[in-house]
MARLUMRO-289177 format. One record per residue: residue number from 1; residue in one letter; chain; z, y, x negated of N, C-alpha, C in turn. Coordinates in steps of 0.05 Angstrom, whole numbers, plus 5000, padded with zeros to 4 digits. Atoms other than C-alpha are relative to their C-alpha. Layout:
# MARLUMRO-289177
NUM;a;A;Z;Y;X;Z;Y;X;Z;Y;X
...
This chain:
# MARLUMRO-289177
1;x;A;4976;4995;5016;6470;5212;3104;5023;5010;5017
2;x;A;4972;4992;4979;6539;5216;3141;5012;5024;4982
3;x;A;4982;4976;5006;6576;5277;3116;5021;5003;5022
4;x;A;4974;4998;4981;6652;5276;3141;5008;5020;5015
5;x;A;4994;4981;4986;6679;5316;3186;5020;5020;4994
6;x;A;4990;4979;5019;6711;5388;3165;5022;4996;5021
7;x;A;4979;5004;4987;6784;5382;3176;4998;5027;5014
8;x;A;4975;4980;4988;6783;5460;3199;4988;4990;5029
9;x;A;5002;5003;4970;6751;5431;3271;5027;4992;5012
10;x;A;4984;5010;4989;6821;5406;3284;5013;5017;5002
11;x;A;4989;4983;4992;6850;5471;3285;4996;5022;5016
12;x;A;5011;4988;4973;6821;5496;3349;5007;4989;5020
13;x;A;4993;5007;4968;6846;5492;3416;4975;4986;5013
14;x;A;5036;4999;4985;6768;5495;3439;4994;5012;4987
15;x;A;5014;4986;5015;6715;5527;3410;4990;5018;5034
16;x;A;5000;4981;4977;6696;5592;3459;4970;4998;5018
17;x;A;5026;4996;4973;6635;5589;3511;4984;5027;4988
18;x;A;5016;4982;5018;6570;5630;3482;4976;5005;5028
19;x;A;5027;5010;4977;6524;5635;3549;4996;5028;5021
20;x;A;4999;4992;4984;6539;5698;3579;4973;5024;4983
21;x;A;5023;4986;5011;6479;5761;3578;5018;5024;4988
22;x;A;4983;4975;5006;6534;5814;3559;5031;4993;4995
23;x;A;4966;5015;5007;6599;5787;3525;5021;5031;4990
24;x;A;4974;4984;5004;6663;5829;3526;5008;5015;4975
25;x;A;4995;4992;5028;6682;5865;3466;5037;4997;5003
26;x;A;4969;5019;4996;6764;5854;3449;5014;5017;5018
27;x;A;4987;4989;4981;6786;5915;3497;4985;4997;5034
28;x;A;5009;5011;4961;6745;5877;3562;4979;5006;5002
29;x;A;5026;4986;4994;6684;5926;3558;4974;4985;4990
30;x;A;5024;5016;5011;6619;5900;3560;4983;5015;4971
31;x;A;5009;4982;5032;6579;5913;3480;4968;4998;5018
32;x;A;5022;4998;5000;6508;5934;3493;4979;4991;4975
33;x;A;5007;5017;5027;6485;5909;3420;5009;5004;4978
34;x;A;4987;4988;5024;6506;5912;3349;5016;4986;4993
35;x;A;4971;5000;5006;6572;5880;3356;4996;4963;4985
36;x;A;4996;5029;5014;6598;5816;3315;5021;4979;5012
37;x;A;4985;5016;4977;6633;5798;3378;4980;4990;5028
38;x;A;5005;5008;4973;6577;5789;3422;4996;4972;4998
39;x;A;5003;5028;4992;6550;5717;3448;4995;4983;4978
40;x;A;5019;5016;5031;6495;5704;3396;5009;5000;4968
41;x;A;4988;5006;5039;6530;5719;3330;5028;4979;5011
42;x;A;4978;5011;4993;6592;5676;3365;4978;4976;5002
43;x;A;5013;5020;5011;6541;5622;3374;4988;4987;4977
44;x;A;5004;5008;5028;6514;5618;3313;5032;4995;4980
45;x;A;4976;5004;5013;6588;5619;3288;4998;4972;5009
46;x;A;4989;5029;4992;6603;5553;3326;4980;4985;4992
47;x;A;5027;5016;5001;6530;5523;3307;5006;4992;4968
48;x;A;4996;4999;5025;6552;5533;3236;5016;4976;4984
49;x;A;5003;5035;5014;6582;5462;3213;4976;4994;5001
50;x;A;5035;5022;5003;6519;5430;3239;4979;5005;4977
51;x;A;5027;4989;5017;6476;5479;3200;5002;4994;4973
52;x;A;5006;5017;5027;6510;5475;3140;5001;4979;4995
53;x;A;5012;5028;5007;6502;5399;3143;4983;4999;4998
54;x;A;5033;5001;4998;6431;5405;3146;4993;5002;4968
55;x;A;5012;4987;5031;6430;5432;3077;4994;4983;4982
56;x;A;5007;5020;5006;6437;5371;3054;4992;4973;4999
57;x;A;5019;5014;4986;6380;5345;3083;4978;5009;4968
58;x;A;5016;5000;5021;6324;5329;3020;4974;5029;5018
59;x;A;5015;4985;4994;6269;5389;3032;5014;5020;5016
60;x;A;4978;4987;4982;6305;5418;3098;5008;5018;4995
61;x;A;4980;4983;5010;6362;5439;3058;4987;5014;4982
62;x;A;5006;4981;5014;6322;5487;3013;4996;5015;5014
63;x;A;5009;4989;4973;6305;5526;3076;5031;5013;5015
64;x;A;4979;4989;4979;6372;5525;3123;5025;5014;4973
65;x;A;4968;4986;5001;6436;5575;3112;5015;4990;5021
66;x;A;4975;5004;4980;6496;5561;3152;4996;5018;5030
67;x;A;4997;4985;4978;6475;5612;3196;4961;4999;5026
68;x;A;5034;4998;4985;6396;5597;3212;4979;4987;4969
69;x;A;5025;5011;5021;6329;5585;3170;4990;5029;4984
70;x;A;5011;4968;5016;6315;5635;3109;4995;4981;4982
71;x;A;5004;5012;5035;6284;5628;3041;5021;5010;4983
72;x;A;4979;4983;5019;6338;5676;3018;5020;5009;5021
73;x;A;4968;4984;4981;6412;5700;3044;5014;5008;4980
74;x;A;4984;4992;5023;6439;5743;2987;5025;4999;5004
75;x;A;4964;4998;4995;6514;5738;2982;5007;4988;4978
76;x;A;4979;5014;5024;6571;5730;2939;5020;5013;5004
77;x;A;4972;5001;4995;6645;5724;2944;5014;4997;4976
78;x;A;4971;4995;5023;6711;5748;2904;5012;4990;5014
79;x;A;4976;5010;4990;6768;5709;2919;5038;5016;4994
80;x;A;4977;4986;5012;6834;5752;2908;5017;4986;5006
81;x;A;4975;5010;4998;6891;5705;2906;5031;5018;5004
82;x;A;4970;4984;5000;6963;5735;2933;5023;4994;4986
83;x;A;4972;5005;5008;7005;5701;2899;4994;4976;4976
84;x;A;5005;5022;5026;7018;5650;2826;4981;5018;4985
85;x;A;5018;4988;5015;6973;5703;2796;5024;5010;4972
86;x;A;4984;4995;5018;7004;5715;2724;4981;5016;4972
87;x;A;5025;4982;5022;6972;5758;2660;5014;4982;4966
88;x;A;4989;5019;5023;6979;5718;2588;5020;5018;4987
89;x;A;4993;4991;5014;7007;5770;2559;5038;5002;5016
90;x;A;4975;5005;4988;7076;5763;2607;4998;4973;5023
91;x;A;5004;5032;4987;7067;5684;2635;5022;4993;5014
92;x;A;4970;5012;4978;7137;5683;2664;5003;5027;5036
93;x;A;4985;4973;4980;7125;5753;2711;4974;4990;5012
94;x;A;5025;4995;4967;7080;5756;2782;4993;5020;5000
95;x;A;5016;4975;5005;7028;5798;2770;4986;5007;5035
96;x;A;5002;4994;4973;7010;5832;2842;4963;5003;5001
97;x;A;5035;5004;5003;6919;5816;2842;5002;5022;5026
98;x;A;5001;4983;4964;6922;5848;2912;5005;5023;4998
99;x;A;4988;4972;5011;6960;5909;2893;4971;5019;4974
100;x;A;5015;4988;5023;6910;5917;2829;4974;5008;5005
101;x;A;5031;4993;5001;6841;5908;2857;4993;5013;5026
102;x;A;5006;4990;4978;6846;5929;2923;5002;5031;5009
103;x;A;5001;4965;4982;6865;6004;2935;4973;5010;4982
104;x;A;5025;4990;5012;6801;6024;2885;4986;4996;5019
105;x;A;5030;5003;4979;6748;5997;2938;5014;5021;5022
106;x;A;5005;4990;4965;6784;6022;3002;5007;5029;4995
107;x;A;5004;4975;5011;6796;6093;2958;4982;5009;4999
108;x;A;5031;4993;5014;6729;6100;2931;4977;4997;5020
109;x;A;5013;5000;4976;6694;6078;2994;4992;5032;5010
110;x;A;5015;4987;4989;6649;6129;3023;5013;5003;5027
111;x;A;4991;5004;4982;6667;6103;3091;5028;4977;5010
112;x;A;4982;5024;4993;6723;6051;3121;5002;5006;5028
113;x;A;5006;5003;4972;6711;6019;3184;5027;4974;4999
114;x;A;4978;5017;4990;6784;5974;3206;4982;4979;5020
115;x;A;5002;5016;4994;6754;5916;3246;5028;4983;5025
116;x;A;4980;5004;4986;6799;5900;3307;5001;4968;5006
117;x;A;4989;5036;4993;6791;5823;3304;4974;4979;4974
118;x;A;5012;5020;5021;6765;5760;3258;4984;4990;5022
119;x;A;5017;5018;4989;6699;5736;3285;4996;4968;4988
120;x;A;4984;5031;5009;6715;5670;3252;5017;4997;5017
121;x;A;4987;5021;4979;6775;5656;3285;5000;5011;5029
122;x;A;5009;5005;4971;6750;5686;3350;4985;4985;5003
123;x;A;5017;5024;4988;6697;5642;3361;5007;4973;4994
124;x;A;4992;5032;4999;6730;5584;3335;5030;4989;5018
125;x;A;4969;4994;4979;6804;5607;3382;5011;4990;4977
126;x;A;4980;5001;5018;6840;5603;3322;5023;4997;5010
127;x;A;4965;4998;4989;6917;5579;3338;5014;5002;4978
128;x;A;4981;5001;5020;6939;5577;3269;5009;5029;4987
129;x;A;4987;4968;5007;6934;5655;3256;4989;5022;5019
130;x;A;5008;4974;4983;6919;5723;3293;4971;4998;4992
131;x;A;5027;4990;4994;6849;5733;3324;4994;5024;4992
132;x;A;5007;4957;5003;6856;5805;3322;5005;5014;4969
133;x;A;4992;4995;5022;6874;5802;3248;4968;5006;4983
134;x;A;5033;5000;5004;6800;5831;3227;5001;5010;4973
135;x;A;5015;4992;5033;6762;5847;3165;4999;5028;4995
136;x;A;5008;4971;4998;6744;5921;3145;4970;4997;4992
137;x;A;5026;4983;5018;6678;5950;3124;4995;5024;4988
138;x;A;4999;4985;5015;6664;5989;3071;4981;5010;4990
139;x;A;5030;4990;5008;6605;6037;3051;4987;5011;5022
140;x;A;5015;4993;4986;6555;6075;3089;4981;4985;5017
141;x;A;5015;5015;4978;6520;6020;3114;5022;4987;5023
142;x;A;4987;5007;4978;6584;6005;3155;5002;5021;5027
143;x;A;4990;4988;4974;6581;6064;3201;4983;4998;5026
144;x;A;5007;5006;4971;6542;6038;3253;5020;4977;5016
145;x;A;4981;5022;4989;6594;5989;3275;5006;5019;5027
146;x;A;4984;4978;4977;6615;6007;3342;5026;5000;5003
147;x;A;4972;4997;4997;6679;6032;3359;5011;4984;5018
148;x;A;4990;5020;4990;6683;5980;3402;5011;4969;4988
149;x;A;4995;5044;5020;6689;5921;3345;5023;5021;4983
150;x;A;4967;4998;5026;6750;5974;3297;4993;5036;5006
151;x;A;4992;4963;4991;6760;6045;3293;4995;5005;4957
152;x;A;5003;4986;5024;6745;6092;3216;5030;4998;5002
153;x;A;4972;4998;5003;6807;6094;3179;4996;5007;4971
154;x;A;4999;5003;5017;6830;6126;3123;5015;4989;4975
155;x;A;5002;5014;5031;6839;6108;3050;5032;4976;5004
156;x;A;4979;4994;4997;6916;6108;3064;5007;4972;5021
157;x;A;4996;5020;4983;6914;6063;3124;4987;4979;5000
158;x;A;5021;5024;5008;6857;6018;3103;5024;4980;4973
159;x;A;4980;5017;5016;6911;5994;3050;5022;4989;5016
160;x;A;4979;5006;4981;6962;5988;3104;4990;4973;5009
161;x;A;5013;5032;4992;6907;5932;3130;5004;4993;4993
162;x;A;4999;5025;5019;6901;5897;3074;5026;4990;4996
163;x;A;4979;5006;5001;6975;5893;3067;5010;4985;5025
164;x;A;4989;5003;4972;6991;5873;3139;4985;4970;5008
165;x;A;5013;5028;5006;6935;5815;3131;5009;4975;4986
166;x;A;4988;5011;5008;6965;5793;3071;5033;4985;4997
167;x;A;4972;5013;4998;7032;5784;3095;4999;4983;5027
168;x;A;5001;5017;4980;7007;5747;3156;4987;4976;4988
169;x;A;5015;5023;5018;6976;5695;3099;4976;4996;4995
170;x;A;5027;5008;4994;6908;5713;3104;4993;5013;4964
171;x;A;5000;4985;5023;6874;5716;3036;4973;5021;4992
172;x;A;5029;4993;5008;6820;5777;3009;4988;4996;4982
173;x;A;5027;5011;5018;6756;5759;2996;4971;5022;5006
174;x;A;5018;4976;5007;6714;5815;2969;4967;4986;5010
175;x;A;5021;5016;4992;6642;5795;3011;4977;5019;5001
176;x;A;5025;4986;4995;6570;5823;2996;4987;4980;5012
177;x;A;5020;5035;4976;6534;5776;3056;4990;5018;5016
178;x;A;5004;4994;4974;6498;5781;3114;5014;5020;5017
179;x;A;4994;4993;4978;6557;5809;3151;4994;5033;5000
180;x;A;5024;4967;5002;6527;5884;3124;4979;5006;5013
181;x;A;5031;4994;4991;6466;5874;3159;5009;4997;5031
182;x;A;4998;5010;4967;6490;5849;3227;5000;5026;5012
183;x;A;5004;4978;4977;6496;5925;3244;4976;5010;4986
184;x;A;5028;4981;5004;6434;5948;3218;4999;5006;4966
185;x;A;4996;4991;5031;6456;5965;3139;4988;4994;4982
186;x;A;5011;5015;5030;6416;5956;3074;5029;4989;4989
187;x;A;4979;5016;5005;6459;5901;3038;5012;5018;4976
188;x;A;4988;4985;5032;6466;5955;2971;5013;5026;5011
189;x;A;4976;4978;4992;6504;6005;3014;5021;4990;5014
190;x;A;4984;5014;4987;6549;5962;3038;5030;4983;4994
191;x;A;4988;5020;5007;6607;5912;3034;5031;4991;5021
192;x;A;4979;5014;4981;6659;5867;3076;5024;4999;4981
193;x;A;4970;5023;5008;6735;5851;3060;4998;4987;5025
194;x;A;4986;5026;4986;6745;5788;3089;5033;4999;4998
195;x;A;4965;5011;5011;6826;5764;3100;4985;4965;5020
196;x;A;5016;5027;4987;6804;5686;3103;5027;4988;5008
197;x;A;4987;5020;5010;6840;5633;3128;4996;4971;4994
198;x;A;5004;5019;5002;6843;5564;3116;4980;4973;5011
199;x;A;5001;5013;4974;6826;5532;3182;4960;5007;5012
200;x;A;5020;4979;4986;6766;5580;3211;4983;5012;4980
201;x;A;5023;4979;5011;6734;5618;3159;4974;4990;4995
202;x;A;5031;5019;5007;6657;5608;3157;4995;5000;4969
203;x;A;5007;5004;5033;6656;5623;3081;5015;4976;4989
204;x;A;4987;5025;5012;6703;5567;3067;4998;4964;5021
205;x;A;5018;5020;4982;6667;5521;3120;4974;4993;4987
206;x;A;5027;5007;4998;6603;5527;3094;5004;4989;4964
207;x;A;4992;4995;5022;6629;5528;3027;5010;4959;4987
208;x;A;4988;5021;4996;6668;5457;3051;4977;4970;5000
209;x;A;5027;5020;4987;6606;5421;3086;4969;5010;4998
210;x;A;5020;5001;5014;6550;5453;3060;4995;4985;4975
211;x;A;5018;5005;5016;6508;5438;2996;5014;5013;4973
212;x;A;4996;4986;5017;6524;5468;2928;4986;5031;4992
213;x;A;5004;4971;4998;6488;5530;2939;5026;5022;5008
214;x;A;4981;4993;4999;6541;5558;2974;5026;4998;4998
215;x;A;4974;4995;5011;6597;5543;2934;4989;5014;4984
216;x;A;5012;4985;5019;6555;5579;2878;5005;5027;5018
217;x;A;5000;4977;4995;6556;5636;2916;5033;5016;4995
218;x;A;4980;4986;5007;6629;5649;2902;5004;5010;4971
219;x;A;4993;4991;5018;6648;5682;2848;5029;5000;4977
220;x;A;4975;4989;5021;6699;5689;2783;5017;5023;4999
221;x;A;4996;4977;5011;6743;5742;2781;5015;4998;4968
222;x;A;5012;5006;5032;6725;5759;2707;5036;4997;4990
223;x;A;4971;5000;5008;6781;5733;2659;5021;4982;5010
224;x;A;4992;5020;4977;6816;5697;2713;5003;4961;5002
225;x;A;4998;5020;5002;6836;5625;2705;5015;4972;5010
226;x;A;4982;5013;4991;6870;5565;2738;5019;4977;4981
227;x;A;4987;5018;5020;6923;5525;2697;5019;4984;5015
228;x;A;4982;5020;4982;6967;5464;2723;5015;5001;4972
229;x;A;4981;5004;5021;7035;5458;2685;5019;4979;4999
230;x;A;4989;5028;5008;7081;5416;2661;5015;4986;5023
231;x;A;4991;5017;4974;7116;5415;2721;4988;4981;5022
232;x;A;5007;5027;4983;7069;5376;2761;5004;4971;5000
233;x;A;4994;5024;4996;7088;5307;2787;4985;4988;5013
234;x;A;5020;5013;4986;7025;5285;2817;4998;4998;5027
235;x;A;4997;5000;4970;7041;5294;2884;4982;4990;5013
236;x;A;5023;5005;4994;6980;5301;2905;4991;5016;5018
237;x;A;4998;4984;4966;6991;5356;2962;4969;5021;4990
238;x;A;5014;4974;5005;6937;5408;2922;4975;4980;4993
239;x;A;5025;5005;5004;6880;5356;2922;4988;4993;5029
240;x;A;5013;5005;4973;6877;5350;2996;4980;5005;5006
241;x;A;5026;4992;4990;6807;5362;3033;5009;5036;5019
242;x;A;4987;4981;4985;6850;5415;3077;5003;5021;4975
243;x;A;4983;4974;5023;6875;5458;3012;4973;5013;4989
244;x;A;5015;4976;5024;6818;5462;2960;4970;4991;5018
245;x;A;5011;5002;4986;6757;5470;3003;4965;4996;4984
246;x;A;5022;5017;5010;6707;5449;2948;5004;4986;4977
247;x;A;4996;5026;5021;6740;5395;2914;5003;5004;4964
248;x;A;4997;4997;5035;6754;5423;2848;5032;4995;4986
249;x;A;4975;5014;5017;6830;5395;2838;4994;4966;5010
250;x;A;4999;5033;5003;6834;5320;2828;5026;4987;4981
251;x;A;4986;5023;5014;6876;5268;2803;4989;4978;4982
252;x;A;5014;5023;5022;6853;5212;2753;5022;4996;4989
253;x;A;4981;5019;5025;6887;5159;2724;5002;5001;4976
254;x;A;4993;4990;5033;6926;5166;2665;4999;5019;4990
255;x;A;4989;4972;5003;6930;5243;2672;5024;4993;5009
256;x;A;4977;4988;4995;6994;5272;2670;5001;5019;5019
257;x;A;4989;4979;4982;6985;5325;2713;4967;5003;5020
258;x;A;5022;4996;4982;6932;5348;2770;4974;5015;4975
259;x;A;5032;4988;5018;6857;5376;2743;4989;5012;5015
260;x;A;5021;4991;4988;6826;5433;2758;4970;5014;4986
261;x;A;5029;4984;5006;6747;5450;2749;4997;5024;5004
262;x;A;5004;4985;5010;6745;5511;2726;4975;5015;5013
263;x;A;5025;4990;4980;6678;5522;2747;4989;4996;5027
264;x;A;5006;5002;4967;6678;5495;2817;5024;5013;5013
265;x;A;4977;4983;4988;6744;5528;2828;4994;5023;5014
266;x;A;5017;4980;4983;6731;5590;2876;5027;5021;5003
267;x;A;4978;4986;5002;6808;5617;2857;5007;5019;5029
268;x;A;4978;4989;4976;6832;5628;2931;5031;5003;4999
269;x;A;4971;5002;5000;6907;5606;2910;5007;4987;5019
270;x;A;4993;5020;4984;6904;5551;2964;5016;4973;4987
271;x;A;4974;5015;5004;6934;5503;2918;5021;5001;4993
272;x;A;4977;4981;5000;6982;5538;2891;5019;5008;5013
273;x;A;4988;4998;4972;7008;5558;2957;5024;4981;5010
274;x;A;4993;5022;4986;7017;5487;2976;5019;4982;4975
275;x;A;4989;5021;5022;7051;5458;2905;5029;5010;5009
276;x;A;4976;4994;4984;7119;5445;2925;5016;5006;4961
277;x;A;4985;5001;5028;7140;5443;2838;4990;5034;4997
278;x;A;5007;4969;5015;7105;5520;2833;4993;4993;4971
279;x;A;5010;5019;5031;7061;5477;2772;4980;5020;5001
280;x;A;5023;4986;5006;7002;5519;2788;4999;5031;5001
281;x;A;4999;4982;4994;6988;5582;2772;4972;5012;4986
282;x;A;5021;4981;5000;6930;5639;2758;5000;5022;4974
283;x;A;4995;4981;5025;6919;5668;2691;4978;5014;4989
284;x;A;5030;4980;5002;6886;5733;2672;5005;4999;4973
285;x;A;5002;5008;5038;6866;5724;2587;5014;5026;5002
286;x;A;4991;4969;5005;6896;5783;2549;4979;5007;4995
287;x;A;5020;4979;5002;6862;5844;2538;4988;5010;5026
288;x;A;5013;4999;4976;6837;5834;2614;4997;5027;5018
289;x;A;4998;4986;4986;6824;5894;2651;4993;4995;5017
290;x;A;5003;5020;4991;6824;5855;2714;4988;5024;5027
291;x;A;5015;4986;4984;6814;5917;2756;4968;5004;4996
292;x;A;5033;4994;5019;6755;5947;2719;4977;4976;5015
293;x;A;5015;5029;5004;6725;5882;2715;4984;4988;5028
294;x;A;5009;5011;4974;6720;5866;2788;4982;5019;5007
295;x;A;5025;4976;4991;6694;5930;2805;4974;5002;4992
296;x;A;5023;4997;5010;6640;5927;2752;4988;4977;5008
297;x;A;5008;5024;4993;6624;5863;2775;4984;5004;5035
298;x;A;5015;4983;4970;6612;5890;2851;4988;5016;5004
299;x;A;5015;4977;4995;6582;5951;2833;4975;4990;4996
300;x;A;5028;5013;5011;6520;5910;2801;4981;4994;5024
301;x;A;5025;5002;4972;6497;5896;2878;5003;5015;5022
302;x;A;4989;4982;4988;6526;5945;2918;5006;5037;4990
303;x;A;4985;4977;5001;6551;6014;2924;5009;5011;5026
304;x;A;4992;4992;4970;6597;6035;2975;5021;5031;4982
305;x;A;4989;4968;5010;6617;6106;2937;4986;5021;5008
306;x;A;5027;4994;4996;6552;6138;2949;5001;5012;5023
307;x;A;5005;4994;4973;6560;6183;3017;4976;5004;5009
308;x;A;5030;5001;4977;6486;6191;3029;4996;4993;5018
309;x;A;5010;5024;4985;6456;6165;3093;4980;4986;4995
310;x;A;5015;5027;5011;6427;6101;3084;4975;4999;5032
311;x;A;5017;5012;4987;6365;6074;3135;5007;4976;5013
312;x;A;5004;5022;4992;6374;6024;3176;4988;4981;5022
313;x;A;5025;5014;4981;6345;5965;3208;4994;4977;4988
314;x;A;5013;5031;5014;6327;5920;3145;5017;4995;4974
315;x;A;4985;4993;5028;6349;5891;3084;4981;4996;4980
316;x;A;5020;4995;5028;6326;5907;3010;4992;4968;4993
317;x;A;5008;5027;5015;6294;5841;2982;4999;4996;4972
């Protein structure tokens, strides 16, 4: 079975060399272990098209993740759109999603760990946005990170990130994955912000050229809805392979306007972004308590409030 090739490979200079016994961390110093900058998690980053092609290999693919061979890789992803987000109850005003759901986590957090660079677009040399533009971690299972991959930060300045991300175009994506465990963390004290982008991010790679498992793994934020309006003229720019990264806007003959699936939608605000009429936009039902909602929705597998120390080494099954 041929499976095409993911446009974000075209947005790499090179992909980075994985071969050395002790790889650099981003201020030059060699990491001793732990880090999500050394060789082997940078290899497995670049290995990661192939793998998730595999998935959709008959048998195989019940087996491979994007990242290796498991029976199980718990995860699931919020998509917070920055922008076209609107609430029914005022359809003409820009409602701020970013502003609403985000200072509660990096408040309520236990711990916050800043992240001094995107292991996505380092290992892939990202040219289209800042390397050093990194994720945070959040919860007690983040404090083993070494101070060599971000520095603690608080509440105050952890919003300062998120803001400084989002005005460089990167969008957050609320992530209970793997990347909790890479330092040692149980996955239920834990949790990543991602700032994805387009080009590089492995969740919207594997998401792209994987299987339908991992588009399932993203999530609704509850309430939350995509609507195309009258203004669309078919363009066509928001059904690209580049924009919606698992095919859920389309065109069909003898619509009036673009179509989006609802349920394969993954509400990044990538097409949106790209509509040059501003047809699409993001609507939270009334009554929505859109904060609330998310939160209760993340607290169900997580808790990063909880200052206890956690154990680590493994994750809960």
């Amino acid at each position: 079975m041929h499976i095409k090739d993911s446009p974000e490979s075209s947005g790499h200079a090179h992909a980075k060399s994985a071969v050395t016994e002790q790889s650099p961390n981003l201020s030059g110093e060699a990491v001793a272990g732990g880090s999500m900058f050394e060789d082997d998690f940078t290899a497995q980053m670049l290995a990661l098209p192939t793998t998730a092609r595999l998935t959709h290999v008959p048998v195989l693919g019940l087996r491979v993740t994007p990242f290796g061979f498991s029976t199980a890789e718990p995860s699931l992803y919020w998509s917070v759109p920055t922008s076209h987000v609107v609430r029914a109850e005022a359809p003409g005003e820009e409602f701020d999603l970013v502003e609403a759901v985000m200072p509660q986590f990096v408040e309520r957090a236990s711990f916050r760990m800043a992240l001094d660079g995107c292991p996505c677009r380092l290992a892939f040399d990202c040219q289209r946005f800042d390397q050093h533009l990194g994720c945070m971690g959040l919860g007690e299972s983040m404090r083993p990170i070494p101070e060599s991959d971000g520095r603690p930060v608080a509440a105050e300045e952890a919003m300062d990130h998120v803001r400084a991300r989002v005005a460089n175009g990167l969008v957050p994506t609320i992530s209970w994955e793997f990347d909790v465990g890479v330092y040692g963390g149980p996955l239920d004290r834990g949790l990543a912000l991602c700032f994805c982008d387009w080009c590089c991010c492995d969740l919207r790679m594997s998401a792209r050229v994987g299987n339908d498992r991992f588009r399932r793994k993203y999530q609704h934020i509850p309430g939350m809805t995509p609507q195309v309006g009258e203004a669309c003229d078919r363009c066509g720019a928001c059904t690209r392979e580049v924009v919606c990264c698992v095919g859920a806007v389309t065109l069909s003959e003898g619509e009036e306007r673009a179509f989006i699936d609802e349920t394969a939608c993954i509400r990044c605000g990538r097409c949106a972004e790209v509509c040059p009429q501003d047809a699409i936009n993001f609507e939270i039902a009334a009554g929505v308590d859109v904060a609330t909602a998310v939160w209760d929705e993340v607290a169900k597998v997580t808790d990063i409030v909880n200052p206890e120390p956690v154990e680590y080494g493994a994750h809960p099954q």
